[in-house]
C-alpha positions as CSV (number, residue, x, y, z in Angstrom):
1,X,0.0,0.0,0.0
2,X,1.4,3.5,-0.8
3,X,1.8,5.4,2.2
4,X,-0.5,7.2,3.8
5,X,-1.3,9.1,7.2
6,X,-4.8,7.1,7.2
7,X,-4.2,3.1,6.9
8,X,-1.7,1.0,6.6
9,X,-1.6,-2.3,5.7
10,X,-5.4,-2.1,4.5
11,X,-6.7,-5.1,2.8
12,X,-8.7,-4.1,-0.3
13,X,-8.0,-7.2,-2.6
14,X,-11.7,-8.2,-1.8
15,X,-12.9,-4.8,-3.6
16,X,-10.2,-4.7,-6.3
17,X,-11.3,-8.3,-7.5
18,X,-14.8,-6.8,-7.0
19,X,-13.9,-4.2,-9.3
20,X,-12.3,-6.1,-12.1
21,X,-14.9,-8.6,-12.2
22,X,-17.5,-6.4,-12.5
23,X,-16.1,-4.0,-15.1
24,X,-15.2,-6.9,-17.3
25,X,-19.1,-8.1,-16.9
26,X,-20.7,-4.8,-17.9
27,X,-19.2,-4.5,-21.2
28,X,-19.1,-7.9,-22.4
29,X,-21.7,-8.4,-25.3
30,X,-23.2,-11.3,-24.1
31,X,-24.2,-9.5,-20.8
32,X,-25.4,-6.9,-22.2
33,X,-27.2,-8.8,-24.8
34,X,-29.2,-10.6,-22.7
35,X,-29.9,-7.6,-20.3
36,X,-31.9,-5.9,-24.0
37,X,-33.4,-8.8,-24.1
38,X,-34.7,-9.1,-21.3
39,X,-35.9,-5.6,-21.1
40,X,-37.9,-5.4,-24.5
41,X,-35.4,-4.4,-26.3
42,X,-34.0,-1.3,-24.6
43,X,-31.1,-0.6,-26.7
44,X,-30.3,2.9,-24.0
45,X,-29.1,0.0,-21.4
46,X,-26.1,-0.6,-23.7
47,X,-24.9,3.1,-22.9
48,X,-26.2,2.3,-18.7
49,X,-23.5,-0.7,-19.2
50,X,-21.0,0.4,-20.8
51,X,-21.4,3.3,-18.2
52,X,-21.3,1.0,-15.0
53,X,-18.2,-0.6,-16.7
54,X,-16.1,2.9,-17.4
55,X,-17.3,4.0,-13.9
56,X,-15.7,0.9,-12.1
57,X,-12.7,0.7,-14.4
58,X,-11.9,4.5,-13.3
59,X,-12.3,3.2,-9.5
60,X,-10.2,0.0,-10.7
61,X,-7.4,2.4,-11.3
62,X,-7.8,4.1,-7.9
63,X,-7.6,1.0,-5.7
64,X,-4.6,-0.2,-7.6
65,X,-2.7,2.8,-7.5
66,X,-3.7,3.0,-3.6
67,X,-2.3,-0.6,-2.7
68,X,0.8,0.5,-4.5
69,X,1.0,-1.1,-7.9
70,X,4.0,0.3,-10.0
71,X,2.7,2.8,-12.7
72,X,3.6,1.3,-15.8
73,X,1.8,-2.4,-14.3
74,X,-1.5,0.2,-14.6
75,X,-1.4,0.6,-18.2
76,X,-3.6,-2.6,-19.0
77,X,-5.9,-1.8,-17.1
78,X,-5.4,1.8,-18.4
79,X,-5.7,0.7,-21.9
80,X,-9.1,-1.6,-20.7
81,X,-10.5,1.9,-19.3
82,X,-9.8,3.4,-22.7
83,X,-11.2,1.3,-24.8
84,X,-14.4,0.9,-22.2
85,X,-14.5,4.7,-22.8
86,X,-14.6,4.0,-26.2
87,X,-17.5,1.6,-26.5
88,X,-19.7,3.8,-24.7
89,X,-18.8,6.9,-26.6
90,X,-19.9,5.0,-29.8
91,X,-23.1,3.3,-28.1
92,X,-24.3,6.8,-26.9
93,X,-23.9,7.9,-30.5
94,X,-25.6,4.8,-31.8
95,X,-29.1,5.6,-29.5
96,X,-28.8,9.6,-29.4
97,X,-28.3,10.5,-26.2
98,X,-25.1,13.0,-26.8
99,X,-27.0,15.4,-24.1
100,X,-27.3,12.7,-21.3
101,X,-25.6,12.9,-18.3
102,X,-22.8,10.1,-18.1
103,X,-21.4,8.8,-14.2
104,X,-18.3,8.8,-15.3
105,X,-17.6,13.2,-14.5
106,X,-16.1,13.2,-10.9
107,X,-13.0,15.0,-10.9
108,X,-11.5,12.5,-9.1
109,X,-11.8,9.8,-11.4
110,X,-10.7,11.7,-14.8
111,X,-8.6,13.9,-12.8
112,X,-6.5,10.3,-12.4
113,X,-7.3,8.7,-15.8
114,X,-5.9,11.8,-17.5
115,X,-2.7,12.2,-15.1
116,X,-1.9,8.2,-15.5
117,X,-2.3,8.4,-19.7
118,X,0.1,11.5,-19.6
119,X,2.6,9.5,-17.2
120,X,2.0,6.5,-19.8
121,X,3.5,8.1,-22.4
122,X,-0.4,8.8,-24.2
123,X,-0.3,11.8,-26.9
124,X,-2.7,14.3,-25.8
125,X,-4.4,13.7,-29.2
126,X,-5.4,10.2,-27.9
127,X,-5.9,11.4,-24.3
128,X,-8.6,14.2,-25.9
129,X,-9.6,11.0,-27.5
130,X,-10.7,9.0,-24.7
131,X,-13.0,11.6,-23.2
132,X,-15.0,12.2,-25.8
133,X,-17.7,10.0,-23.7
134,X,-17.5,12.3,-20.7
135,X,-20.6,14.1,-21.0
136,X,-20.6,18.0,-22.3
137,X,-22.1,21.0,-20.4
138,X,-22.8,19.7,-16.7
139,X,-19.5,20.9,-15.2
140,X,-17.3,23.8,-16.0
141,X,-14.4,22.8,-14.3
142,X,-14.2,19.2,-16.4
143,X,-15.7,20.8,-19.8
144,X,-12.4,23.6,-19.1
145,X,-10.2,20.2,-18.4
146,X,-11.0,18.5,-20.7
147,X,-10.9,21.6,-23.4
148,X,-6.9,21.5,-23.3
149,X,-7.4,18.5,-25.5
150,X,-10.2,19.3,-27.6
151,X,-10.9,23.0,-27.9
152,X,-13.9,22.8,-29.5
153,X,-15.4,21.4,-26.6
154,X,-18.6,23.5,-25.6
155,X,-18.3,24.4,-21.8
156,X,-20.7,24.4,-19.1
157,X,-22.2,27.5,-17.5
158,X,-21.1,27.0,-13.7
159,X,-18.7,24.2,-11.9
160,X,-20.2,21.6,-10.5
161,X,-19.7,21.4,-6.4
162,X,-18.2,24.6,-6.9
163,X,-16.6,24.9,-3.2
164,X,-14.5,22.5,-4.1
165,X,-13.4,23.0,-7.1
166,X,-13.4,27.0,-7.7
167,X,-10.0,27.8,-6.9
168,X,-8.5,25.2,-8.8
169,X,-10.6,26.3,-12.1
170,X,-8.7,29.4,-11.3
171,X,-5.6,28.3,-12.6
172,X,-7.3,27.8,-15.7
173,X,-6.3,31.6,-16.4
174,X,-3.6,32.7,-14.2
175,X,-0.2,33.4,-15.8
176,X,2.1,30.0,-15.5
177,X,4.0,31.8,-13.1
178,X,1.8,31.4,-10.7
179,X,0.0,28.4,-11.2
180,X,2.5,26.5,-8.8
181,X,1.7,28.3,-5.8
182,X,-2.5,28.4,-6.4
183,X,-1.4,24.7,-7.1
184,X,0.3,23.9,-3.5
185,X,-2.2,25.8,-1.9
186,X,-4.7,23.6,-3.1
187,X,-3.2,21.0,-1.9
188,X,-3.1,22.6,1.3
189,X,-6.8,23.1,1.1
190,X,-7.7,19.8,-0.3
191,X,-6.8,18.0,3.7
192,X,-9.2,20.7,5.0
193,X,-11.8,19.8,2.6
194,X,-11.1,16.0,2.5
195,X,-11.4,16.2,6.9
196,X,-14.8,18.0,6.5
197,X,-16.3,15.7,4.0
198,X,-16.7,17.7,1.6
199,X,-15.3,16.2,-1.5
200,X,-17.9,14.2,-3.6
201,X,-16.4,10.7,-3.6
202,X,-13.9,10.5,-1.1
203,X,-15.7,9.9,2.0
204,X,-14.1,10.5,4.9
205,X,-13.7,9.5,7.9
206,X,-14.4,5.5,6.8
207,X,-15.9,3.8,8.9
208,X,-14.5,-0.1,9.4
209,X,-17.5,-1.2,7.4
210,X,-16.2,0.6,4.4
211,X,-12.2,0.2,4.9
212,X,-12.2,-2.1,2.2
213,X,-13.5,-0.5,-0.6
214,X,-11.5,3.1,0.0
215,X,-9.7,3.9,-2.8
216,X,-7.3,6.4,-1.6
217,X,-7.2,10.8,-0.4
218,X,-5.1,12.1,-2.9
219,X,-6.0,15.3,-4.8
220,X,-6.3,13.9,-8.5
221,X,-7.6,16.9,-10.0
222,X,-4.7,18.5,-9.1
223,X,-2.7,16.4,-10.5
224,X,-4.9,16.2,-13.7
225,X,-4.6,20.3,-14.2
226,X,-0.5,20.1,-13.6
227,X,-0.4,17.2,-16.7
228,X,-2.6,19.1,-18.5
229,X,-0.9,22.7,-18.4
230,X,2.6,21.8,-18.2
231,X,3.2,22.9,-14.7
232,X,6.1,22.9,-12.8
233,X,5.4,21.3,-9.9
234,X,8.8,21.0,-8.2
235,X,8.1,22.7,-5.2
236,X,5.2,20.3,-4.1
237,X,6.1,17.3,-5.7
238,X,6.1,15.8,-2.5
239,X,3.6,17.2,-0.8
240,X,1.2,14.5,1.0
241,X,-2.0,14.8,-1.1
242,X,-0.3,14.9,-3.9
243,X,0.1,11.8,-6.2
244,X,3.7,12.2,-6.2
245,X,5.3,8.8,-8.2
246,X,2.7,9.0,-10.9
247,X,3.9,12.9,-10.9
248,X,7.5,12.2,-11.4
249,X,6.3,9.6,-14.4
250,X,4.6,12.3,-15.8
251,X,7.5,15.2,-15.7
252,X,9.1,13.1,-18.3
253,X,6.8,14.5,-21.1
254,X,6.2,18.1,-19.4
255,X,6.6,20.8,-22.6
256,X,6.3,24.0,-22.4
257,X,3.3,25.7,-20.1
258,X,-0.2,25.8,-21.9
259,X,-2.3,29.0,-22.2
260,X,-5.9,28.9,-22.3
261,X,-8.0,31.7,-24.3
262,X,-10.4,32.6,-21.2
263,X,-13.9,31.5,-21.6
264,X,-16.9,33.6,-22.7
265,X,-19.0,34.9,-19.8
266,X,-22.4,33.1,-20.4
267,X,-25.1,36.1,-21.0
268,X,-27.9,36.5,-18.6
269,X,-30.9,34.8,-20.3
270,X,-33.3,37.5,-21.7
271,X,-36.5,37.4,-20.1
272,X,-39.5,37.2,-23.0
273,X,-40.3,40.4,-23.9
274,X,-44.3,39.9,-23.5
275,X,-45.1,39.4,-20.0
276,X,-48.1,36.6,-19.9
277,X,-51.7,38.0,-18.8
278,X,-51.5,37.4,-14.6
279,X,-54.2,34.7,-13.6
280,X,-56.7,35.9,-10.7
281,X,-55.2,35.6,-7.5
282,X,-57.2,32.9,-5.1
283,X,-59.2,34.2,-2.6
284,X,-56.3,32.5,0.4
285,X,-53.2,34.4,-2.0
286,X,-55.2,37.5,-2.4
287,X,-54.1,39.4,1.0
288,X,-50.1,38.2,0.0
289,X,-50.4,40.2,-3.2
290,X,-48.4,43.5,-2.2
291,X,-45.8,40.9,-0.8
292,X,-45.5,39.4,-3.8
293,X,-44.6,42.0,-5.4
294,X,-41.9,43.9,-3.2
295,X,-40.5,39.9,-2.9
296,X,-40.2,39.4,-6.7
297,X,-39.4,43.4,-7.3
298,X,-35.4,42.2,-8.5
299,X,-37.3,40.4,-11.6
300,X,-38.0,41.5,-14.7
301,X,-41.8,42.4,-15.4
302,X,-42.3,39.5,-17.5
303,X,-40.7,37.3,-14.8
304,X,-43.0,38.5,-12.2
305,X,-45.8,37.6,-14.3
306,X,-44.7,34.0,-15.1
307,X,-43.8,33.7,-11.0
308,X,-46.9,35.0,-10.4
309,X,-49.2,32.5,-12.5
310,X,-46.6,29.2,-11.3
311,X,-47.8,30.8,-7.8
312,X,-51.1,30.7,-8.5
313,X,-51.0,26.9,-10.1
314,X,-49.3,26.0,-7.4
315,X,-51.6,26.7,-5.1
316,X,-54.2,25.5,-6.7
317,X,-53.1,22.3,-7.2
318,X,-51.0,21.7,-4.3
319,X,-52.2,23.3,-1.3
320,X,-54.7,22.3,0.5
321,X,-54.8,24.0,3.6
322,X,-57.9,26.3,3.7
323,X,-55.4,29.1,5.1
324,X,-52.2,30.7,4.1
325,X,-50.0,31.8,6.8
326,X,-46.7,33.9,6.5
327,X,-44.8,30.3,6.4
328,X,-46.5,28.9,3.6
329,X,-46.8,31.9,1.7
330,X,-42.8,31.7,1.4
331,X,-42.8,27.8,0.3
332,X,-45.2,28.8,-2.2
333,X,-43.0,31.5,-3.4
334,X,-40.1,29.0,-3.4
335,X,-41.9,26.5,-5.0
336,X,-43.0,28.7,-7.8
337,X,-40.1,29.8,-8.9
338,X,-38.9,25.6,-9.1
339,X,-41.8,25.2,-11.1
340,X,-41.4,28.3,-13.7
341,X,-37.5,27.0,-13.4
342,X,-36.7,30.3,-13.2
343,X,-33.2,29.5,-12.0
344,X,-32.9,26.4,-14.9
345,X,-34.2,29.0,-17.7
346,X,-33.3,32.3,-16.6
347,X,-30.0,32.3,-14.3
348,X,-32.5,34.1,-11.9
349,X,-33.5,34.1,-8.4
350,X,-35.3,36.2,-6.0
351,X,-35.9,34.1,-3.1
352,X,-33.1,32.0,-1.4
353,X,-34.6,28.8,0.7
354,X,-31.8,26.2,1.7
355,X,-31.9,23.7,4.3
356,X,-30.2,24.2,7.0
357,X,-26.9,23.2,6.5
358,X,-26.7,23.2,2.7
359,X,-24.1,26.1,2.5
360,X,-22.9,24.7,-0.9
361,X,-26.3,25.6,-2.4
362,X,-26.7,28.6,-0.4
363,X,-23.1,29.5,-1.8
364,X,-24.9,28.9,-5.5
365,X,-28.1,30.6,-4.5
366,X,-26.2,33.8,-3.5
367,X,-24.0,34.2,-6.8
368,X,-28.2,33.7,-8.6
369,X,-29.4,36.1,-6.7
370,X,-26.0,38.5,-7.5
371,X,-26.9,37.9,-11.2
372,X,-30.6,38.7,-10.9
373,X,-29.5,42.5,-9.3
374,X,-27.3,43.2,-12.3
375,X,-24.2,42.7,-9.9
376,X,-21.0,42.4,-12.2
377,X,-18.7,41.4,-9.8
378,X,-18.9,37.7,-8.8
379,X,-19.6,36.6,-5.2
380,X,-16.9,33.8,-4.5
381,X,-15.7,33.8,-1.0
382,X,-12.8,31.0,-0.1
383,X,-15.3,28.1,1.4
384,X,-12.2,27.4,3.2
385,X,-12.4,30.5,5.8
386,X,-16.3,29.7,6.2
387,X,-15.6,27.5,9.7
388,X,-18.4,28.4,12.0
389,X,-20.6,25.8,13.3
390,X,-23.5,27.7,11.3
391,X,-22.6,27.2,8.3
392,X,-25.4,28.8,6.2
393,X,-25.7,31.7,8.4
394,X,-22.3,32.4,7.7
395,X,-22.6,32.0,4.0
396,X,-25.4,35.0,4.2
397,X,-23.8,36.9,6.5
398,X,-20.7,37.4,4.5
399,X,-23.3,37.8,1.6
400,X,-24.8,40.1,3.4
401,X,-21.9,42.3,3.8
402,X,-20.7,41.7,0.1
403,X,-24.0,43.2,-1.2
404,X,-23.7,46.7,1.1
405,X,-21.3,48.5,-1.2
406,X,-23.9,47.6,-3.9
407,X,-26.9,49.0,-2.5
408,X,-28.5,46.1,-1.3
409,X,-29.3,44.2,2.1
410,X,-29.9,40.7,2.7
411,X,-32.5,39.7,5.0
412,X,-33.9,36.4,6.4
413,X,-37.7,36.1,6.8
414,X,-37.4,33.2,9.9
415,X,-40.0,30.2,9.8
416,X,-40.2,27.4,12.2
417,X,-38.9,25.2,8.8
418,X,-35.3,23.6,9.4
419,X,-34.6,25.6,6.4
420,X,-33.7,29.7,5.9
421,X,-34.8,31.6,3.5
422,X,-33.2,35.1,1.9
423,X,-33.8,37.8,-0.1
424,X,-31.6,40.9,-1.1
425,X,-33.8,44.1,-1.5
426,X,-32.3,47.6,-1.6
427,X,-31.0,49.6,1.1
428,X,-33.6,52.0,0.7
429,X,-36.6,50.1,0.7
430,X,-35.2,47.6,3.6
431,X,-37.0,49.0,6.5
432,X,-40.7,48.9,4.8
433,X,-40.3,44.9,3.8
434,X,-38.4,44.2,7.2
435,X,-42.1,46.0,8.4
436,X,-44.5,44.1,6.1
437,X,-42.6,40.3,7.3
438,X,-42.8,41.5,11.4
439,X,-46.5,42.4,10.2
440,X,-47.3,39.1,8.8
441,X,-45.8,37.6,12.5
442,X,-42.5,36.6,10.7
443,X,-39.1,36.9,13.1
444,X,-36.5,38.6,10.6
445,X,-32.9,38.1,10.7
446,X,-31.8,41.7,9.5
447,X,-27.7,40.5,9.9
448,X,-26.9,43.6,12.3
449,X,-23.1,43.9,12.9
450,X,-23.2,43.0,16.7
451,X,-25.3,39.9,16.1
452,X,-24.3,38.4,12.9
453,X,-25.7,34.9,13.5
């Protein structure tokens, strides 16, 4: 087993054996022949097997790196992954579904399937090969990967898990002499994120039920981003998260450092020009009108129509209390704007409703809700230096103070949910909506500086 500060001596033979059995399964012909037929003919499960089997070969390559197999005994199973990869790019081809959503994006995974076919010797027009599978559009920071080998590939509006993964995407675009530094810090960052759990697939801590299937800590993506822009990474080379042998393999084909043209900022959505006729308001919404509209004032017109009728459908079809208190009236309000997909459609939001220690999607909520105000600047504070026990809180707090030099206050109409909700209104009109919520028997958390949370 390569070293580690985590386990040593960790038997995961069961799981690698696991793992190669199963891979081998899901693409072979006969399985999956029999799996159509049995199905009516599906010819789509050919893409869900060939997906299972790129998805465990990726892991494959994981466990047997982790257990300490030299890196040049990887490249069958390298070359298995490949040509998996391969299979499924042509079968998704074959039934249409270029616009699915493949399990094969974690950053993890490619982030080591890329670094190990650099260290192999691959050209990078056979590496851009091999990830032509990978699906297009869900993920910024693997669409801007995986564009340094095919720069025609289209790129995703936001990153997916963004807390994780933001400051790394900024290397994309700094000048290569200072990639290596944002590169060690990373790595620095990648323990404190690996020790909060916050990286999707490396679960941590594991528990003794699940010893045997871990797969390793080291920070992949990393890696992936040093193969793929040439970067010098001498001064970290041995740093602990970082996959240092299969580094060194790779330093034999480093060239010179790659410059990306920086990516277009995706355009605001326009809303439609004609706002739709508004639908009467039920007799239970009726007395939430003037609410509504101070609530939904950061749309456009059209938008607040559009909100305004998903409200009312809502309502009609969902509720079916014969009241609607101040509570409801904002999970109607949320609800609406899920069912208009306001945010899907429009890059819009006006109301903020998290659970109540979801800061990653109140993190994503408060850039939306930047975007609906007009807000150039980007809010993107280090989720590193957010380490209060509440979390969310925090996230609007600092949000909160972001948006003052703009204009704009954030404030938190408090329920009774296990949830928060937000909204940014401007400073001058903060007092009169702070007055209409304590009306309606709503506690309001206004952010004041001597009691932030």
């Amino acid at each position: 087993m390569r070293p580690n500060q985590f386990f040593t001596g960790l038997d995961t033979s069961h799981s690698i054996q696991w793992l190669t059995d199963k891979s081998q399964t899901y693409c072979s012909e006969e399985y999956i022949a029999q799996q159509i037929d049995e199905c009516d003919g599906r010819q789509d499960l050919r893409v869900f097997y060939y997906q299972q089997s790129c998805a465990l070969s990726m892991k494959l390559l994981r466990s047997l790196y982790l257990r300490g197999d030299s890196i040049e005994s990887l490249r069958p199973v390298y070359l298995q992954a490949r040509e998996r990869l391969r299979l499924l790019e042509e079968s998704i081809n074959a039934c249409g579904m270029e616009k699915g959503k493949m399990d094969i994006i974690n950053p993890v995974q490619v982030g080591l399937l890329l670094s190990l076919g650099h260290a192999l010797g691959e050209s990078r027009d056979e590496i851009g090969r091999n990830t032509r599978a990978m699906s297009v559009g869900y993920d910024l920071f693997i669409d801007r990967l995986l564009s340094v080998y095919d720069a025609t590939r289209p790129l995703a509006d936001d990153i997916d898990h963004k807390p994780v993964y933001k400051n790394l995407y900024a290397v994309f675009d700094a000048p290569p002499e200072k990639r290596p530094g944002m590169i060690a810090r990373y790595l620095d960052q990648w323990e404190k994120l690996l020790l909060k759990n916050k990286i999707p697939g490396q679960r941590y801590p594991v528990t003794e039920k699940l010893q045997k299937w871990w797969d390793g800590f080291w920070c992949y993506p990393a890696a992936a981003v040093v193969a793929a822009l040439n970067i010098d990474d001498s001064g970290f080379i041995n740093h602990e998260f970082y996959p240092t042998d299969l580094m060194l393999a790779c330093a034999q084909y480093r060239g010179e450092p790659v410059i990306l043209e920086p990516p277009a900022e995706p355009a605001l959505p326009e809303p439609p020009k004609r706002s739709p006729k508004r639908k009467p308001a039920p007799e239970l919404l009726a007395p939430w009108q003037p609410m509504f509209e101070r609530m939904a004032a950061t749309l456009p017109k059209s938008l607040q129509a559009s909100l305004w009728n998903a409200l009312v459908e809502w309502l009609n079809e969902e509720w079916e209390e014969q009241t609607l208190e101040a509570g409801g009236f904002l999970c109607a309000f949320s609800a609406a704007q899920w069912e208009m997909e306001l945010l899907q459609n429009y890059r819009r939001l006006a109301l903020l409703h998290v659970d109540w220690k979801d800061d990653e999607s109140a993190l994503s909520f408060c850039e939306a809700i930047a975007r609906t105000l007009g807000i150039e600047e980007s809010f993107s504070p280090d989720p590193v230096t957010l380490n209060r026990p509440e979390r969310v809180w925090e996230v609007l707090y600092t949000f909160h103070q972001w948006l003052a030099p703009h204009g704009y206050r954030l404030i938190a109409p408090l329920t009774e949910e296990d949830a928060y909700y937000a909204l940014a209104v401007k400073t001058k009109d903060a007092d009169t909506l702070i007055t209409a919520l304590e009306q309606a028997r709503l506690k309001v958390k206004t952010f004041n500086e001597n009691q932030p949370f």
